[in-house]
C-alpha positions in Angstrom: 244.4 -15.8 -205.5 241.0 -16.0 -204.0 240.0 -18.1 -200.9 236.8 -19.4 -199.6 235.3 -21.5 -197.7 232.8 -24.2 -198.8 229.7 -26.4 -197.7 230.9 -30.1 -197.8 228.2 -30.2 -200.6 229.6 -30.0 -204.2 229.2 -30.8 -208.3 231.4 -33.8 -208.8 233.9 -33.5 -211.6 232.1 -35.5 -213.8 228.9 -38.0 -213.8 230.2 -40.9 -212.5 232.4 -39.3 -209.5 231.6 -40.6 -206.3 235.1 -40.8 -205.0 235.8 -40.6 -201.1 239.1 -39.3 -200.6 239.5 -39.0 -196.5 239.0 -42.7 -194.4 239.2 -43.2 -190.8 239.1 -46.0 -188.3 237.4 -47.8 -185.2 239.0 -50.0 -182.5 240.1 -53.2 -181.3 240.4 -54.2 -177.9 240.3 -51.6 -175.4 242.2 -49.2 -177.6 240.0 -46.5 -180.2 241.4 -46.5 -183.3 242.1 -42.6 -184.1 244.2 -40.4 -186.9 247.5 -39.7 -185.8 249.4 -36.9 -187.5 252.7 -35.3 -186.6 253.8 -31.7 -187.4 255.6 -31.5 -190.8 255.3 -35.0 -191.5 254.0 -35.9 -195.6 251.6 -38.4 -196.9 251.6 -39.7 -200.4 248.3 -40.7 -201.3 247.8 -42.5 -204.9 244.1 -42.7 -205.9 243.1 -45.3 -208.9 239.7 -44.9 -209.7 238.1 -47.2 -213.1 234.7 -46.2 -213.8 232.4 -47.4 -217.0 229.2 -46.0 -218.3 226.9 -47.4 -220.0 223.5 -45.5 -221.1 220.5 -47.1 -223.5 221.6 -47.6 -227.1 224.6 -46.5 -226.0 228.4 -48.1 -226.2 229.8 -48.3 -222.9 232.6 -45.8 -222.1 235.2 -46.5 -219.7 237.2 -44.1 -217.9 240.1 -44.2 -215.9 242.0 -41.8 -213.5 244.9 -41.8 -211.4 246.1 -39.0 -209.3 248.7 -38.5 -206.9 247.9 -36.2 -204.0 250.3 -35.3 -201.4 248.8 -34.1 -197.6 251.7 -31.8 -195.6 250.4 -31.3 -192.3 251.3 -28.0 -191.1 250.0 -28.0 -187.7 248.5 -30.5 -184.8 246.7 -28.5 -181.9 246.3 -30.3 -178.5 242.7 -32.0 -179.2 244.5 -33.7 -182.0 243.1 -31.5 -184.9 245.6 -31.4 -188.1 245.9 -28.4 -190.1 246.9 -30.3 -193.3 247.7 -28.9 -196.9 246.6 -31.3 -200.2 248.5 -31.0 -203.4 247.5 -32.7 -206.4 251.4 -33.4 -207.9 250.0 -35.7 -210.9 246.6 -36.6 -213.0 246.9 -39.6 -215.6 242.8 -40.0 -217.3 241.9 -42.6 -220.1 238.6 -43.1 -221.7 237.9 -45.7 -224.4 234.6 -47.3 -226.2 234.8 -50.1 -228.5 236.4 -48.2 -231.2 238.8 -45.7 -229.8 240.7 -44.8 -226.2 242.2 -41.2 -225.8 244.6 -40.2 -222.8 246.2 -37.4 -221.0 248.9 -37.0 -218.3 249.8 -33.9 -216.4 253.4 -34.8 -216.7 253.2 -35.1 -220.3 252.8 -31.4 -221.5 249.8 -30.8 -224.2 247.9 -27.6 -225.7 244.5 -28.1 -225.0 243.9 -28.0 -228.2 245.5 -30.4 -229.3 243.1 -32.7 -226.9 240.1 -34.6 -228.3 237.0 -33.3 -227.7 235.7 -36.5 -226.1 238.6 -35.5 -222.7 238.8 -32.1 -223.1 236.1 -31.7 -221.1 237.0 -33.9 -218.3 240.4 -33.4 -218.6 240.0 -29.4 -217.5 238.2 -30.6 -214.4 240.3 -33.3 -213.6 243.4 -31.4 -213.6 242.0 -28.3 -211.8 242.9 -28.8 -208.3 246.8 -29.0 -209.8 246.8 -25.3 -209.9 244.7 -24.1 -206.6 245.2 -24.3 -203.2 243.8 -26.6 -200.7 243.6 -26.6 -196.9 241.6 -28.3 -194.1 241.8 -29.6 -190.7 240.8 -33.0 -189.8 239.8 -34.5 -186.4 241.4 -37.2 -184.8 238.2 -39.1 -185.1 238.3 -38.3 -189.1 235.6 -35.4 -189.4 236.7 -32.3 -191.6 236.0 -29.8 -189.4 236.7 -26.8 -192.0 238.1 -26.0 -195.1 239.5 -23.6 -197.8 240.5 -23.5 -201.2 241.0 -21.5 -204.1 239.9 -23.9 -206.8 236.6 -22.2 -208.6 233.4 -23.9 -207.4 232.6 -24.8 -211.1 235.2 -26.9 -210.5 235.4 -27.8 -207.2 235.7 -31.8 -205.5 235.5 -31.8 -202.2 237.4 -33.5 -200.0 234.6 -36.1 -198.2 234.8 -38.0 -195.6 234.3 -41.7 -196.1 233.9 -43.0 -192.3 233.3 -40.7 -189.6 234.0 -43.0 -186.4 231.7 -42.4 -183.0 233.6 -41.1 -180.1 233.8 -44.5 -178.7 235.7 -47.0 -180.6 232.4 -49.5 -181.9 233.9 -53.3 -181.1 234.2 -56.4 -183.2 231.3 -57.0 -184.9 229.4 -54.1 -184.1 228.1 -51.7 -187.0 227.6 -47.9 -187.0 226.1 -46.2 -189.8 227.3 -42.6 -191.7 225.2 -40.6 -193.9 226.3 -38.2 -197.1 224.6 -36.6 -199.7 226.0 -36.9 -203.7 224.2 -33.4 -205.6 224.6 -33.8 -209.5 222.4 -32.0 -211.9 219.1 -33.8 -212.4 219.2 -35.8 -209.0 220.4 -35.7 -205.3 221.3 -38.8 -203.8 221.0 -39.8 -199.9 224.2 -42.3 -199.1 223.6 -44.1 -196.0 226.9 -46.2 -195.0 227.1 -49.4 -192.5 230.6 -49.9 -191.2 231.8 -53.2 -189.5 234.5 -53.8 -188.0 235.6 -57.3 -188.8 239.3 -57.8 -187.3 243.1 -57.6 -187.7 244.7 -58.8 -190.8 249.3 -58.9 -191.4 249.9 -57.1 -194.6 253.6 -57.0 -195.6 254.3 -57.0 -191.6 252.2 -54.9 -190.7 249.4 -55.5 -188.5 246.3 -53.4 -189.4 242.5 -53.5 -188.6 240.1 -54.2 -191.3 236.8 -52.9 -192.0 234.3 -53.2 -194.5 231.1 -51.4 -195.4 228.0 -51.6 -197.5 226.0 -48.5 -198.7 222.3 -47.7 -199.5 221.5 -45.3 -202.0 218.1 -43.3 -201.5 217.1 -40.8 -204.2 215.6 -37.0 -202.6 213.1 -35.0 -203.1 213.4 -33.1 -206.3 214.9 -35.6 -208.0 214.3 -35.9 -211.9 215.4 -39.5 -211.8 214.3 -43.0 -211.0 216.8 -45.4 -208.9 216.4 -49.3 -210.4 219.3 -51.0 -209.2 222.1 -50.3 -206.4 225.2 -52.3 -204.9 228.1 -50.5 -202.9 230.8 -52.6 -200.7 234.2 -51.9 -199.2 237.0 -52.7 -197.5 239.4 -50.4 -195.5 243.0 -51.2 -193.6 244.1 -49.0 -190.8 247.3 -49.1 -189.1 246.7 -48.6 -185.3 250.4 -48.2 -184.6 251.5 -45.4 -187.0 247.3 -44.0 -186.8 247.0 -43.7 -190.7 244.8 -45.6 -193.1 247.2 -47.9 -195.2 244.6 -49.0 -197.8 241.1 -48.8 -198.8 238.4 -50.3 -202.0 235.5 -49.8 -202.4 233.4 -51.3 -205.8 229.4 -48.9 -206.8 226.9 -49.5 -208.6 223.6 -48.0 -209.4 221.3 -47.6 -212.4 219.0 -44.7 -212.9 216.6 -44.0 -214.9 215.7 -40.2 -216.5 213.6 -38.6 -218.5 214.8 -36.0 -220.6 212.9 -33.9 -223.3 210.0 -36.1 -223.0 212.8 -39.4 -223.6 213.5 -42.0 -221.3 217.2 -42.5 -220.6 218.5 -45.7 -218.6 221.8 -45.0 -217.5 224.3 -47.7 -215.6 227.1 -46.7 -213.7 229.8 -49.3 -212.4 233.1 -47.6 -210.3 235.9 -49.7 -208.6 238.7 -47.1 -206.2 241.4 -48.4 -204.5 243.3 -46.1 -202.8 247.0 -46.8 -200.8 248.6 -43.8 -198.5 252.3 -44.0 -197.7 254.4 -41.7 -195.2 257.1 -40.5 -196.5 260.7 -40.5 -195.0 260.9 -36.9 -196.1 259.9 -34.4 -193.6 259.6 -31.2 -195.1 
């Protein structure tokens, strides 16, 4: 089994992927919110992620995954760096168009064969990371410092970092801005995030500090696309006491328009992810 080490740069898994997987937090009152990770503890993470597609002259498609990932944190080193491991334990993928819907689930054994051809394709990708290995150590203040993994690069998501939080814990009100980069094959995108921290909200007891965000999409040099529209919001819940995000959505979408073998395609993408972490009892 092969190991390496990547740039947080990456193909997506498909067209549509823009899915953050890693969310930190800010702080109220005099207190920083910050990631708080214990030696051997475990983190069920479920990810739901409904995407349609819709490209001139075209049907719309609509796709659908859900994965469960679990995070084991192996190690926590005195600055508050976690060592953690992420296994993907289950993948469940839909897509449908006005005439037909096909679906596969890992736990559901099927020859790939036996698949259509309209998920094969995704379906390989998606279900990838279920047999590789993946390691990384986050910061306290929710940067990924490093990581490795043996999942082939043709294949490869990388774990992203949706809020990186300033040293400082930003106050009510106050926004701070991130910036990412999204590399697919005819265009790179520049994704420049605005984070505000609006509050404190009781969900099912619990009383956790909400955030929401907006993001700008900017097209880079090289690009063989146009952008013509663009909308991006969220919302993330963070529980200050137990230092681990309990919930996050976010809701995309952008229109781009590319020209291909002298054609003009206009394609739309709309994504809505929510995504819930839960510590287990089990320490393992």
């Amino acid at each position: 089994m092969r190991s390496r080490k990547h740039a947080l740069n990456c193909r997506s898994r498909f067209t549509v992927a823009f899915l953050v997987g890693l969310l930190p937090t800010t702080a109220i009152g005099d207190e920083p919110l910050r990631w708080k990770f214990r030696k051997d503890e475990r983190i069920a993470i479920e990810v739901d992620q409904n995407s349609a597609v819709r490209e001139a002259s075209q049907a719309e498609s609509k796709i659908r995954q859900r994965t469960s990932l679990a995070w084991r944190v192996v190690e926590v080193d005195s600055e508050g760096i976690a060592t953690i491991q992420q296994k993907t334990e289950r993948v469940r993928l839909s897509i449908s168009d006005s005439k037909e819907e096909h679906s596969a689930d890992s736990d559901k054994a099927a020859a790939p064969g036996a698949l259509h051809p309209k998920i094969k394709t995704i379906w390989a990708t998606a279900i990838a990371p279920m047999n590789a290995t993946l390691q990384f150590r986050l910061s306290s203040f929710g940067d990924i410092i490093d990581f490795e993994t043996s999942q082939p690069k043709e294949t490869l998501y990388n774990p992203k970092v949706a809020i990186a939080f300033p040293k400082s814990g930003p106050k009510i009100g106050e926004p701070w801005t991130v910036q990412s980069h999204v590399k697919k094959q005819y265009w790179k995108l520049l994704l420049t995030t605005s984070y505000q921290l609006v509050g404190k909200e009781t969900v099912d007891g619990r009383e956790l500090s909400k955030i929401k965000s907006s993001t700008a999409f900017q097209l880079e040099e090289g690009s063989e696309a146009k952008l013509v529209s663009q909308n991006a919001i969220g919302l993330f819940w963070f529980d200050p006491a137990e230092g681990k995000l309990a919930r996050s959505e976010n809701h995309q979408e952008i229109g781009l328009e590319m020209q291909r073998d002298e054609a003009t395609t206009v394609q739309s993408i709309q994504q809505s992810t929510e995504i819930s972490y839960q510590l287990d009892s089990l320490r393992r």
